[in-house]
Structure formats: structure tokens, C-alpha cells
N, C-alpha and C positions, 0 to 999 in steps of 0.2 A: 529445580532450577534456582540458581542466588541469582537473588534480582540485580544485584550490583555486580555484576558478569555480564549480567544480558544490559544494563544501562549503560558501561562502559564499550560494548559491543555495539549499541546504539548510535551513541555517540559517534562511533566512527564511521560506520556504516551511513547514516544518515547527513552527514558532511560533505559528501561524495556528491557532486555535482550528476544527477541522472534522468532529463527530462526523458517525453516518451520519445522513443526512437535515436534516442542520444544516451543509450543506457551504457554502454559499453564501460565507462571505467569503474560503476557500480559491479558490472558482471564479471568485471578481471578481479578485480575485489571478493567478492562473495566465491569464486572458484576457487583463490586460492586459500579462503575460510572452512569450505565444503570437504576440499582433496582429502585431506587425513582424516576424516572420519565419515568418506564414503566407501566403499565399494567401485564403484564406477561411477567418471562425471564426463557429460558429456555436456558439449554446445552448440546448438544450431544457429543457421547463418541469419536468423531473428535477433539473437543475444536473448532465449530461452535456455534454461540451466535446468541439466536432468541429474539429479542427484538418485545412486542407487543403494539402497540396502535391502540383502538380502537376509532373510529371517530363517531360524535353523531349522523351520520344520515348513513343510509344503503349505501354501497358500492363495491368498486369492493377489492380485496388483493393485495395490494402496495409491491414489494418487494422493498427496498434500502438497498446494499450490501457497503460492502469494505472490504478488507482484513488486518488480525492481522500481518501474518507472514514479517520480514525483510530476506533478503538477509544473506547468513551466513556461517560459515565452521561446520563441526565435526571432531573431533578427529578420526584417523584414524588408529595410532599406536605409540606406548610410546617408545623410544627406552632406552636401558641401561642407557645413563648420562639422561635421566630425558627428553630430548628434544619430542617434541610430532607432528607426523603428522599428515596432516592433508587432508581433502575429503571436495570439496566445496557441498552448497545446496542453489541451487538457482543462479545468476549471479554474483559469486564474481569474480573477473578479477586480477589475476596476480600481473600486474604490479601498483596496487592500495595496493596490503596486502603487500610488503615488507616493513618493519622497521617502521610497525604500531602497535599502540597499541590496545590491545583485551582484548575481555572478555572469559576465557575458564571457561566456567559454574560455573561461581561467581567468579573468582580467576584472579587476574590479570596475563599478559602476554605480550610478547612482538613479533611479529614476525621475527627471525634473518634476519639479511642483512650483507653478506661477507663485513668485514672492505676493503675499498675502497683503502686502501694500497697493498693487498692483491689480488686483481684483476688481471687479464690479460686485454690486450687492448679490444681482444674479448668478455668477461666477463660485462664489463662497458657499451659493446652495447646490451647486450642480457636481457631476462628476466628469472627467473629462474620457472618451470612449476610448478604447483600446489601439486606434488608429491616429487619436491625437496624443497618447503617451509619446513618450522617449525617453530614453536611458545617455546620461552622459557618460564618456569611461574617460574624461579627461583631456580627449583628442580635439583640437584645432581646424582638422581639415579630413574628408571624405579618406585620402590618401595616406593620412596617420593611422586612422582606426584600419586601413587595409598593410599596414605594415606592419600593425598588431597582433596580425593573425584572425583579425574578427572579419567575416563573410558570413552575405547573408543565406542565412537556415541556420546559422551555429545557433546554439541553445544559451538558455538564461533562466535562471532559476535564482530563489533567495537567498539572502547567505543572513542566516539566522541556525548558530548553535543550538544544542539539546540541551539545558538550565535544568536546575530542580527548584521545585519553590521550596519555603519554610518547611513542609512536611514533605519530607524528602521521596516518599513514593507518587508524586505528581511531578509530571516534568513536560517540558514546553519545548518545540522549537519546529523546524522543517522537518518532513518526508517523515513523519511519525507514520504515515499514509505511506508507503506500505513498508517503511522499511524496519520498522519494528516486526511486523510479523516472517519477514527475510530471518531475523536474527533470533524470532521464535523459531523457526522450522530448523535454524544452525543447531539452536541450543538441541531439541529433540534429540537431531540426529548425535552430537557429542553424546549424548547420554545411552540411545541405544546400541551404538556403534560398536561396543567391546562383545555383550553378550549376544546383543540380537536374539534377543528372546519373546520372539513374535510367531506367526507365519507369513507365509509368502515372500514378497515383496515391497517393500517401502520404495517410493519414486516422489522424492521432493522439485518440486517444479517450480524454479521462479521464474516468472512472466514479464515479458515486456508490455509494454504498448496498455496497458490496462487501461488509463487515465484518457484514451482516444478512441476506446471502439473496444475493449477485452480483446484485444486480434492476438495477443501473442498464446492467451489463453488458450482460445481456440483452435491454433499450429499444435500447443503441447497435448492438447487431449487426443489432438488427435494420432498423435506419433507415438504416445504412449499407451490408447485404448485400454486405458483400467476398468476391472472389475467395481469398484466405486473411488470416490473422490471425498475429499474434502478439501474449499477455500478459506484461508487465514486471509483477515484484511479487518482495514479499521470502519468505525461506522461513525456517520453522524450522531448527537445523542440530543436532548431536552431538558437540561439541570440548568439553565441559567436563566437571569433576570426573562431575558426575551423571546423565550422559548416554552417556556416553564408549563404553561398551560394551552399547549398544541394541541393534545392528545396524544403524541407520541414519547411513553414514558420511559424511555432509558436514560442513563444517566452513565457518570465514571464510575467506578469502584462501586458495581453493583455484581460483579461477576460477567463471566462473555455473554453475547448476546448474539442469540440463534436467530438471524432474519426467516420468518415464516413464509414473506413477501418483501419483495427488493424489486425496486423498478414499476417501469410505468407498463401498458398492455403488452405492449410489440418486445421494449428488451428489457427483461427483468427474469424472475424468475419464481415459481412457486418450490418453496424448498418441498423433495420429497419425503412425504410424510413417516416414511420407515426411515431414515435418515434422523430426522429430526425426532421422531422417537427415540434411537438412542443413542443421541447427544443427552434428552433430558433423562434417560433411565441410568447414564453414568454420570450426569452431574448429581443428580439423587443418590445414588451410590456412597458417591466421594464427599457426599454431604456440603456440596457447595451452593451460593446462590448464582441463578442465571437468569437472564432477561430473554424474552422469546419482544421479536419487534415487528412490527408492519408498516414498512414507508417505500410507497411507492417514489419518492424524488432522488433516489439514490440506489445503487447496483453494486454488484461485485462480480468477480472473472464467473463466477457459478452460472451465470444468465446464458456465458458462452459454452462452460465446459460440458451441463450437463443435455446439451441440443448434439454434442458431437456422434457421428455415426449413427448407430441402432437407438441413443440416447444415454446416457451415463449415469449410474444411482447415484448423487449428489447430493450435497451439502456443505453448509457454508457455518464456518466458526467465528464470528467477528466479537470486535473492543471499541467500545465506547470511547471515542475522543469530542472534545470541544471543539469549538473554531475551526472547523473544516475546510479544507484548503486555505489557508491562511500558513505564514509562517510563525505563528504561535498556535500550533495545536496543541491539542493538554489529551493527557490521559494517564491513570494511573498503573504504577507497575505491578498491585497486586493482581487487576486483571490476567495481567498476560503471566505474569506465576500459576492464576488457577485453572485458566486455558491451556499452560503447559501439560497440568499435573490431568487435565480431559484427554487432551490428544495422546497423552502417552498410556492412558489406559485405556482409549476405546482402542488403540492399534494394536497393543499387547494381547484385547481379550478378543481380537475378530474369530476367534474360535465359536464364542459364545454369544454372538449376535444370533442367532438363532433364522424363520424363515423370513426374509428378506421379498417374498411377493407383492405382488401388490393387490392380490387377494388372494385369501386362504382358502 
């Protein structure tokens, strides 16, 4: 994989306005990404994308997911001078949306923030709740912003570009969460696509709905009943000032990081353990470093996929980002180069995975 393929892939992909349940012009997007080097693409009436490839010798059904949806608001109600409220979807936090700029369903905006003149002392320490935000988009009156095209449920998301800092393998901006691993499982596929030199079948899945409940996750596992799975997604990590001595040590540019445990009792998930065996028996292999992590305050589609039917052999491949739902996440692109160079060799060798029970 050249990483400056997959960042300019990024870039585009992750521009695309796609909260949960508002994914649709991320999915028209990524379809016509997927078409020439699938086999067969299908879409269900979720806006879940079934990418096929078939491998030249007989095999088991490979699922590898990740999910379309970003973190987002909807409009919630328009008031008289034009101002719009607003209802989060997904983890947007507070004190991240004042006096940012958004996207309210194509249209520019602004989030107010009481002039700082105008504060009280108590005011300046406080945050204001997700029902006293609003978004200005410019409009005068209830009846301008409805001629806009803006109604309430349309979506609003940040409008913050993908940057590179000074050391050009760290880069910053929106939907790093998940739509870098979307344009992981693209690159795969371009690369397997000529030879197909695996078994079975390959079934890349991108999911909706992730960021409100894994629900689209759970539609595709079930429609596609794979013999095992694997979830691409980003993860929170612990390399800054305020974080640093958690306990919980992963970091960027440490290599992926295999969540062991994700989530809290009820939705999470314990990765299984023949699974996570070899993730680490191929990153040892390919002589790479990888982070194995344990935090229960955070999940991925895996908590859904591998509960579907009979249960699903599962596991999850995630990358280390910063600033987690924020529209400056950070994460480094050698990660998801060496997460490339894993998924392409655990799918290649499923010949050699050997017995897969869960006791011998």
C-alpha cells in the first residue's frame, strides 16, 4: 500500500458529509470506489455495502467490515430569527462544538458562542448543554433557513479538512473514525483484485449506523453469515499530556492494536481468543510491532457481529488515533500501512490457520 494513495483517498472520502443514518452520499461514493475492483457490489436498503471477491481456490467466507458513519448532530428545531437546534448522533461532546464551523446538510454554519464580553464569571467556567447550542447558517427568519432546504432531522457534521503536520505521516482532521479504515479495506481490495490469490471468499462490508448502536453491523453479519470476521476501525489511545498515565498504553505509531476487551459488561465484546491468536502469530511473522489493549469505555461493530446467529469467530483490527470524536483526530499513516501488509497476509494464508476450536 503507498501511503500517499491511501491519504489522498482519505482526504476525499472523509470530506463527504456522513452522519449515522445520513450516510448515503459517503455510500454512493465508496460504491463507485469498490465497483472495478469487486466481483460483486451490492446495497442494502440500510446503505450497508457488500463488496465480493472471490478467491481462485475453494474456501471458507471472510467477512472484513468497517464502518461509513461519522459522529454528527441533526437539527432539532428552527427557531423564528432563523437560529437552528440542534440533537447529537453519535458522541459529539459539548465542549468541542462551540464556535465551530459545520456542515448543516450542504450549507454552511457556524455554531454560536456567547461573545466573551458578555459572560458572567460563572458562564466562562461552564459549558453550555447540547440543547442550549445552535448553529447559525446565516438566515434571518424560521422561513429563510426552510427555503434553504434545511428541516428538521437533516444532519450536521464538522467541516474540518484531513492536514498533515510537519512529519508528514501524522495527519489530522474529521471521520479519521472510520473512514480511514473504508479506504483500508478499498486499498486491500485494489490490490487483491487481479490475482485473487487466496481461498474462498472475501466479503468487505461497510456499515452504517455504527456511532448509534453497531445496528448496521449487525443487518450485515447477518446477511452475509461468514465463517469468521474481521472489524477495521479506529481506537482511542493514551500518548498525551492528559492521558499518559491511565493505564491504558497504546499510543500512534505503535503498530494496530488488537482490542482483547472493548466495551463495558452488556455491549462490548471479549475478542476471541483463536482470533487474536493469529493476528499476533502474523504480526510476529511479518516482524511487526502491535499493541494488544483493554478499555472497557469504547467498542467497535465486533460487540455486534460476533453475537449474530449461532455466534461468529471474530475479531477486531483497530489504529490508534488522538482526540477521539473531535474534528482534529490524529493518527499515523504508517499504522494503517502495517495493518494493511496483516490483513493481506492473514487472508491470503487462511489455508494455514490451522484448528480454529475452542478446544482441542
Amino acid at each position: 500500500m503507498k501511503k500517499q494513495v491511501f491519504l489522498e483517498q482519505l482526504r476525499e472520502v472523509a470530506s463527504i458529509q456522513g452522519t449515522p443514518g445520513q450516510e448515503m452520499n459517503v455510500v454512493k461514493s465508496l460504491v463507485d470506489l469498490f465497483t472495478p475492483v469487486a466481483d460483486e457490489i451490492d446495497v442494502d436498503h440500510m446503505g450497508n455495502i457488500y463488496a465480493y471477491l472471490h478467491g481462485n481456490k475453494p474456501g471458507p467466507k471472510m467477512m472484513v467490515s468497517a464502518h461509513s458513519d461519522e459522529i454528527g448532530c441533526v437539527v432539532r428545531d428552527v427557531d423564528e430569527r432563523g437560529f437552528i437546534k440542534i440533537e447529537r448522533t453519535g458522541g459529539m461532546i459539548e465542549s468541542l462544538l462551540v464556535g465551530r464551523k459545520v456542515n448543516v446538510n450542504g450549507h454552511f454554519g457556524v455554531v454560536g458562542v456567547k461573545a466573551g464580553h458578555l459572560q458572567t464569571a460563572e458562564e466562562r467556567k461552564s459549558i453550555p448543554s447540547i440543547h442550549e447550542l445552535y448553529i447559525d447558517v446565516g438566515a434571518s427568519s424560521k422561513e429563510e433557513v426552510h427555503t434553504m432546504g434545511i428541516q428538521i432531522g437533516d444532519s450536521i457534521s464538522y467541516i474540518s479538512e484531513i492536514e498533515q503536520f510537519t512529519n508528514p505521516d501524522l495527519v489530522c482532521g474529521k471521520a479519521i473514525d472510520n473512514r480511514s479504515c473504508c479506504v483500508l479495506l478499498l486499498e486491500l481490495f485494489k490490490d487483491l483484485f487481479n490475482e485473487k490469490d487466496f481461498s474462498g471468499t472475501l466479503v468487505g462490508v461497510i456499515a452504517v449506523q455504527e456511532e448509534v448502536g453497531l445496528r448496521g453491523a449487525k443487518v450485515a453479519t447477518y446477511k452475509v453469515n461468514p465463517d469468521f470476521a474481521l472489524v477495521l476501525d479506529t481506537i482511542p489511545c493514551a500518548d498525551t499530556p492528559d492521558s499518559i498515565n491511565s493505564g491504558y498504553p497504546v499510543g500512534i505509531g505503535k503498530g494496530p492494536v488488537f482490542p482483547a476487551l472493548a466495551g463495558g459488561s452488556v455491549r462490548g465484546n471479549i475478542m476471541s481468543p483463536q482470533v487474536k491468536n493469529i493476528l499476533i502469530r502474523y504480526a510476529k511473522e511479518l516482524d511487526m510491532p502491535y499493541q494488544l489493549a483493554v478499555m472497557t469505555g469504547a467498542t467497535t461493530d465486533l460487540a455486534a457481529v460476533h453475537l449474530e446467529r449461532e455466534g461468529v469467530l471474530a475479531g477486531a483490527v483497530t489504529f490508534a488515533r488522538r482526540y477521539s470524536h473531535s474534528p482534529v483526530e490524529v493518527a499515523d499513516l504508517r499504522d494503517f500501512e502495517l495493518g494493511f501488509a496483516l490483513l493481506k497476509r492473514v487472508i491470503t494464508d487462511v489455508d494455514s490457520w490451522g484448528d480454529l476450536s475452542f478446544i482441542k
